[in-house]
C-alpha positions in Angstrom: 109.7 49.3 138.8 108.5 51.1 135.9 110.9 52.2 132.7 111.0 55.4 130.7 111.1 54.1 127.2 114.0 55.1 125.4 113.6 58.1 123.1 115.2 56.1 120.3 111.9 53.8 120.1 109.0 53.8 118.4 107.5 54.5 121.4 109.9 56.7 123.3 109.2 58.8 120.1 105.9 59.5 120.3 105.9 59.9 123.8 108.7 62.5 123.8 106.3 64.2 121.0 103.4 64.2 123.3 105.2 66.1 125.8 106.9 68.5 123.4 103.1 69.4 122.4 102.0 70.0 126.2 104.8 72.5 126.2 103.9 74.3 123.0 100.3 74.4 124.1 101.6 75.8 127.4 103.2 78.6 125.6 99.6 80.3 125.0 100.9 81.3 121.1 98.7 83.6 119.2 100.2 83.2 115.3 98.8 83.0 111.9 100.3 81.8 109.0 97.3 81.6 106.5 98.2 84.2 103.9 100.8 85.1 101.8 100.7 88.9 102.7 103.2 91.7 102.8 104.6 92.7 106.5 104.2 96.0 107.4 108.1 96.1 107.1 107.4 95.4 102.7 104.6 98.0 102.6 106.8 100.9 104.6 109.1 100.5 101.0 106.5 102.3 99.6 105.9 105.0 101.5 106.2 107.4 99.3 103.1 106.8 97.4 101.3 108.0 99.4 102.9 112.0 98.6 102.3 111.1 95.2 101.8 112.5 92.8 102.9 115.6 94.3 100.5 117.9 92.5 101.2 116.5 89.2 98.2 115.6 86.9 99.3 114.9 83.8 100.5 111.9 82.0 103.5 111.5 80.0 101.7 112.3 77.3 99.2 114.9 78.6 96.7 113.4 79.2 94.8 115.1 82.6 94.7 111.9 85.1 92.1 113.6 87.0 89.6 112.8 84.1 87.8 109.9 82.9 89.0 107.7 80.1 92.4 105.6 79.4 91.0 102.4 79.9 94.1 101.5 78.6 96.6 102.6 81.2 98.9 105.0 81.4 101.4 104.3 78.4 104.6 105.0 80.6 103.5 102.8 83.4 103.0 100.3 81.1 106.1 100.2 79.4 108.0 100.1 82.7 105.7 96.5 83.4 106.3 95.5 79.4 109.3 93.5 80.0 108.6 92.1 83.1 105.3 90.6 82.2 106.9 89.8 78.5 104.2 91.2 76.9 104.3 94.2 74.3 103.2 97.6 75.1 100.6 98.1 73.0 98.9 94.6 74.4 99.2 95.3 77.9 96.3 96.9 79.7 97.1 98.6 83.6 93.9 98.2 85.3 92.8 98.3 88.7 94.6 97.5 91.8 93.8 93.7 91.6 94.6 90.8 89.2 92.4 88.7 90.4 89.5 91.1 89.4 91.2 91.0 85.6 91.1 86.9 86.1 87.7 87.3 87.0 86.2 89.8 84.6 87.7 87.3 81.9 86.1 84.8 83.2 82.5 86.2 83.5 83.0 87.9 79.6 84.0 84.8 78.2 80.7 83.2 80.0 78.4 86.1 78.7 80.2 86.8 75.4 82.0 85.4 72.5 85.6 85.9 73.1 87.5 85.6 70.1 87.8 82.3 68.5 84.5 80.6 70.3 81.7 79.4 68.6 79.5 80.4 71.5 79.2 82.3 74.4 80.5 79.9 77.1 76.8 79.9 79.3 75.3 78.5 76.7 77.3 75.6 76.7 76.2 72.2 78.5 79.8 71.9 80.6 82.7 73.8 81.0 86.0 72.8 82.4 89.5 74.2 83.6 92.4 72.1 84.1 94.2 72.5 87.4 97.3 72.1 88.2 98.1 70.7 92.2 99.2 71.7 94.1 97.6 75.4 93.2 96.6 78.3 93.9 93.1 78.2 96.1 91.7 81.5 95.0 91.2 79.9 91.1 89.6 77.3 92.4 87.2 79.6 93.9 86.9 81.3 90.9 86.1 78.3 89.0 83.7 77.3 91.7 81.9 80.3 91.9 80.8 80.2 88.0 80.2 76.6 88.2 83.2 75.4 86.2 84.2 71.9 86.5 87.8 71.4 87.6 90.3 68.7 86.8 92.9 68.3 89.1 96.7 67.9 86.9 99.7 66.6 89.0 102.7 69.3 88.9 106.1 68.5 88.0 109.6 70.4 88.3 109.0 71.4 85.2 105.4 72.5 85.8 102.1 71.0 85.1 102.4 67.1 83.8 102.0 68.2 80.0 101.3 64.8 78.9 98.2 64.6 81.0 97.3 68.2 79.9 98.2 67.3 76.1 95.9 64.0 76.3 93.0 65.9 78.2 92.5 69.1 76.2 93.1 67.3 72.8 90.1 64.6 73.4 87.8 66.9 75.5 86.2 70.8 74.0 84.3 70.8 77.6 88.2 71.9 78.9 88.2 76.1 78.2 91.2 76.6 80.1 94.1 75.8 82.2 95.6 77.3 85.6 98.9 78.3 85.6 101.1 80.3 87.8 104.4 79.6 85.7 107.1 81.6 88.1 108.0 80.8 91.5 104.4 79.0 91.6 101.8 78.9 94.3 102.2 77.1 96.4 105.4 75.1 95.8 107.2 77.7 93.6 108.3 75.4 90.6 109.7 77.5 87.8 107.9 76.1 84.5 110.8 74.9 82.2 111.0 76.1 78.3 109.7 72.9 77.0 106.6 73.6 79.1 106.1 76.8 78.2 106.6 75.5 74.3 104.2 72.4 74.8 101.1 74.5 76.2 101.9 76.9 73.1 101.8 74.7 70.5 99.6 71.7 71.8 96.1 70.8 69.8 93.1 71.6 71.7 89.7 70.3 71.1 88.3 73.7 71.9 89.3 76.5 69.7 88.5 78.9 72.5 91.0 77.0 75.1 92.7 79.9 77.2 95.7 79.6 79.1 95.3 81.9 82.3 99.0 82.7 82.8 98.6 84.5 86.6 102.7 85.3 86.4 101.9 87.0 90.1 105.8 86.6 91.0 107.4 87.9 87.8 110.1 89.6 89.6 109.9 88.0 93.5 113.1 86.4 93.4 115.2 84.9 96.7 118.4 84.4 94.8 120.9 86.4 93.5 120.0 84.7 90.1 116.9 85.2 89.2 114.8 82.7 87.1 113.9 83.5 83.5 110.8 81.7 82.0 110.4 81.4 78.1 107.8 83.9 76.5 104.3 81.9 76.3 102.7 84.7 74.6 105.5 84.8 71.8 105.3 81.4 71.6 101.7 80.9 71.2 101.7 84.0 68.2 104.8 81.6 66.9 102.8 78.6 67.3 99.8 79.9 65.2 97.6 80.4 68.8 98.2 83.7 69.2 94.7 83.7 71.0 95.5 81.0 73.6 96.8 83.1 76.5 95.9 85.5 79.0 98.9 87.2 81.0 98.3 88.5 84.2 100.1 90.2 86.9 100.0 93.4 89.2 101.8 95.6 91.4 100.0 93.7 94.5 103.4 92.4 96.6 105.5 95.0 95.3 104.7 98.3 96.1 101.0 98.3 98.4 98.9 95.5 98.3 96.0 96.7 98.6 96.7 100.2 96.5 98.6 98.6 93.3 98.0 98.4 89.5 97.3 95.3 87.7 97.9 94.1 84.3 96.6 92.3 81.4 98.5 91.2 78.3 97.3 89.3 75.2 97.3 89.1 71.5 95.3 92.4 70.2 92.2 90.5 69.3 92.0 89.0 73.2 93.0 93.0 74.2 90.2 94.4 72.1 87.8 92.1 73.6 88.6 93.0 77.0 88.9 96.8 76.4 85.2 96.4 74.7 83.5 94.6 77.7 85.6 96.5 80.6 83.7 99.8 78.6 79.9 98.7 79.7 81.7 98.7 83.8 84.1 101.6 84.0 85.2 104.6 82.4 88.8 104.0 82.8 91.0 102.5 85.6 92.6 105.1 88.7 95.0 106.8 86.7 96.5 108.7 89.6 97.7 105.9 91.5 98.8 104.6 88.0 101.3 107.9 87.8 102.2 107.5 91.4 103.8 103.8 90.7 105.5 105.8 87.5 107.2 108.4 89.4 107.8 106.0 92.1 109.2 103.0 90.5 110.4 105.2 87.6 111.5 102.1 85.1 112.2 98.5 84.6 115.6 99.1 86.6 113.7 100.7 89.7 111.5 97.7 89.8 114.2 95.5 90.0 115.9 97.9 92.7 113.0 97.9 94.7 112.9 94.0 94.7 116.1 93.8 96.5 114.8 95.5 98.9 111.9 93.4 99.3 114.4 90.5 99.1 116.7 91.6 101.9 113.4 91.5 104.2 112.0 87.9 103.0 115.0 86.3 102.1 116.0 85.5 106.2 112.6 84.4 106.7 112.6 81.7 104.3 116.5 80.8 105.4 114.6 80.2 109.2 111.6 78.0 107.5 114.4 76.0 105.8 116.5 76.1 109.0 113.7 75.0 111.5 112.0 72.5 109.3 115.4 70.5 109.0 116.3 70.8 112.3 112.8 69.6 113.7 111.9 66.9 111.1 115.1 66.3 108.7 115.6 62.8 109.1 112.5 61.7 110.8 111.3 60.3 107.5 107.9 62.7 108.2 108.0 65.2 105.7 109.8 67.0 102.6 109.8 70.2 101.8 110.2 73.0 99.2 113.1 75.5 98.5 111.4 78.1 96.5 113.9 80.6 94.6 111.2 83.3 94.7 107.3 83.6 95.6 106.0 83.6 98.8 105.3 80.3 99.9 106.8 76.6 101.3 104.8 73.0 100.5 105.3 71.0 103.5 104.1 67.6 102.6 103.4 65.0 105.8 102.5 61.0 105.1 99.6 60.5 103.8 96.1 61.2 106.1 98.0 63.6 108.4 97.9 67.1 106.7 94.6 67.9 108.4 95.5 66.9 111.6 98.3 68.6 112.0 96.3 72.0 111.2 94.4 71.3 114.0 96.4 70.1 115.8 98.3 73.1 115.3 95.3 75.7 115.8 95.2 74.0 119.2 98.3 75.4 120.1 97.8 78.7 118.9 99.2 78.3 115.4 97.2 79.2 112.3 97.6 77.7 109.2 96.3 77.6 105.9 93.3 74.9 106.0 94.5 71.4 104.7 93.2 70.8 101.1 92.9 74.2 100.3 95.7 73.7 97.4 93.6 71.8 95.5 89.8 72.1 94.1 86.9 71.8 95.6 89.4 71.8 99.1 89.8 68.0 98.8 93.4 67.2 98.6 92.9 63.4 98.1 96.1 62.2 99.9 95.5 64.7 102.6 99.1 65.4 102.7 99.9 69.1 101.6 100.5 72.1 104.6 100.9 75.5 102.3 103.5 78.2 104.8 103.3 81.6 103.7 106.4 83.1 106.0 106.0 86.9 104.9 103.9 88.4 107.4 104.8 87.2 110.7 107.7 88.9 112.3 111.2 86.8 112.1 110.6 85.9 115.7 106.9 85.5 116.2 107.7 83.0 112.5 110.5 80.9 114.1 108.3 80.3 117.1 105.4 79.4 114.2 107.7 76.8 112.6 109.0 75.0 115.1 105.5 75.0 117.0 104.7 73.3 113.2 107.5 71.0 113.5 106.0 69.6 117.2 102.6 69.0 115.5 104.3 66.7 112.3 106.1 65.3 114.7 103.2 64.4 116.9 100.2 63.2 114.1 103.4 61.6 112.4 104.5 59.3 115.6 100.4 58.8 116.3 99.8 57.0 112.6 103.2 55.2 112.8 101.8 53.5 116.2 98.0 52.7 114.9 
């Protein structure tokens, strides 16, 4: 006579798992969860861009935004971004559609020339290095690996990146140029860096007197709560400090009007500015200053940004409540994973024991669900404890997301089970 285990055992466990992943596979799912893109639903908000700018072609200050020139940005569209990006007009640069074109244009200047403060152009020197704070955003990491710059993986805390580690490293070591940082809501487990933080990278003593902190404040005003998150002023604080050279703010338009038709920004001290403006002159004769004026009319000030962003929360806000919702009621209290509950951004860490991350991708793919490939939240795609899932939730539709999760929750439950019996 043969006995079902019980489903309280170890073993009844992980056989009740095994089936729950025959069912999922049997569903035939078709979902991907690898990016942290706008739905169609976020990018209808801005629909009216695209009748913009309604046969206007002037700027605020008449300036013809049919012509070349202004590789400044329009001044109006600008000051509408000043506050948010806590960076002074007249050291704020609108660019292009993408920030991560400003992050890389930095990058490639500061290899090919002397940005202020260096001794020497960075390619002539025998090593250079960028800390990294992980879990982080995989799209630096490529950056850095694309130019050859050596990355040093620094563990994050609540309050941000462990600043002792940073403060020991970049005092003893002028190889280390830069730092990471994604200071609001971060990428990927949307920690919110703390005053002291902000104050410590300001003021801290650097071995390298061209040491740049690349600020990428890509969720300035992507809050889930009705209290949104205020994060001290590290440009300010680096002028106060005496390293009023140290940082590089970025940000852009990308997740709050269209993605893929936005403005982004650059702020710095006026030296850093200057430099930029300089180079950017040898590859363009100014940035698209009609779509510039179409965010102006559209957005209209500080106040219409923050308008807008309700509306962006009202459509993200129940998709992070079902994440939360699913993830507790499929794994709280198995002991097989923690998670985040970001107050803004677009993403959740899941984190699984240790040697299961990966597994549970594929073992997900295998049942129809994508997901962001394990390790990609750290350099070089080697998360050493093979433990970190990133969810982006925005795109999927509510439904076609709660199927995602809990499809999620089958696989950790699975792999999880698996190790515990080996």
């Amino acid at each position: 006579m043969t006995t079902e285990p019980s489903p309280d055992t170890s073993t009844g466990r992980l056989e009740r798992a095994r089936q729950d992943y025959r069912d999922l596979v049997a569903l035939g799912l078709s979902l991907d969860l690898t990016r942290g893109k706008p739905a169609p639903e976020q990018l209808d908000l801005s629909e009216e861009l695209l009748s913009l700018p309604a046969g206007r072609h002037t700027s605020a200050d008449g300036t013809d935004i049919r012509n070349y020139g202004g590789l400044q940005g329009l001044p109006e569209l600008r000051e509408i971004f000043s506050g948010i990006l806590q960076v002074p007009v007249g050291q704020l640069l609108a660019a292009g559609n993408s920030s991560l074109e400003l992050m890389h244009d930095c990058l490639v200047h500061a290899l090919l020339s002397v940005a202020p403060g260096a001794e020497s152009r960075w390619v002539e020197q025998e090593r250079i290095a960028f800390l990294c704070p992980v879990p982080g955003y995989d799209r630096h990491f490529a950056l850095c690996e694309r130019f050859g710059i050596d990355m040093i993986p620094v563990p994050m805390t609540a309050e941000g990146p462990d600043m002792e580690t940073v403060e020991r490293l970049v005092a003893e070591d002028p190889a280390i140029k830069g730092i990471w940082c994604v200071p609001k809501y971060s990428n990927p487990d949307g920690v919110c860096y703390s005053d002291a933080t902000v104050a410590r990278l300001a003021s801290m003593s650097t071995a390298a007197p061209d040491f740049r902190i690349f600020w990428d404040n890509a969720y300035a005003a992507h809050h889930l709560t009705d209290e949104p998150v205020e994060i001290a002023d590290l440009l300010a604080a680096c002028a106060e400090a005496g390293n009023a050279d140290r940082a590089f703010v970025f940000g852009s338009t990308s997740k709050i009007t269209a993605a893929g038709a936005g403005v982004a920004f650059f702020g710095s001290s006026p030296a850093n500015v200057q430099w930029l403006l300089g180079n950017n002159a040898k590859r363009s004769i100014g940035p698209d200053k009609v779509n510039q004026l179409r965010h102006v009319l559209f957005l209209r000030d500080a106040d219409g940004v923050r308008a807008h962003m309700e509306r962006q929360r009202a459509l993200l806000r129940p998709k992070f409540d079902a994440v939360a919702r699913i993830l507790d009621a499929g794994l709280g209290g198995t002991g097989l994973a923690t998670w985040t509950s970001p107050e803004g951004g677009y993403f959740v860490t899941l984190e699984v024991p240790d040697g299961c991350a990966e597994e549970v991708v594929r073992r997900a793919a295998g049942a129809g669900i994508v997901l962001t490939p394990a390790g990609a939240t750290h350099p070089y795609g080697d998360d050493p404890r093979d433990a970190v899932i990133r969810i982006a939730p925005s795109y999927p539709s509510l439904t076609e997301l709660e199927q995602a999760i809990e499809g999620l929750t089958v696989c950790v439950r699975l792999v999880g089970y698996e190790q515990q019996a080996r």
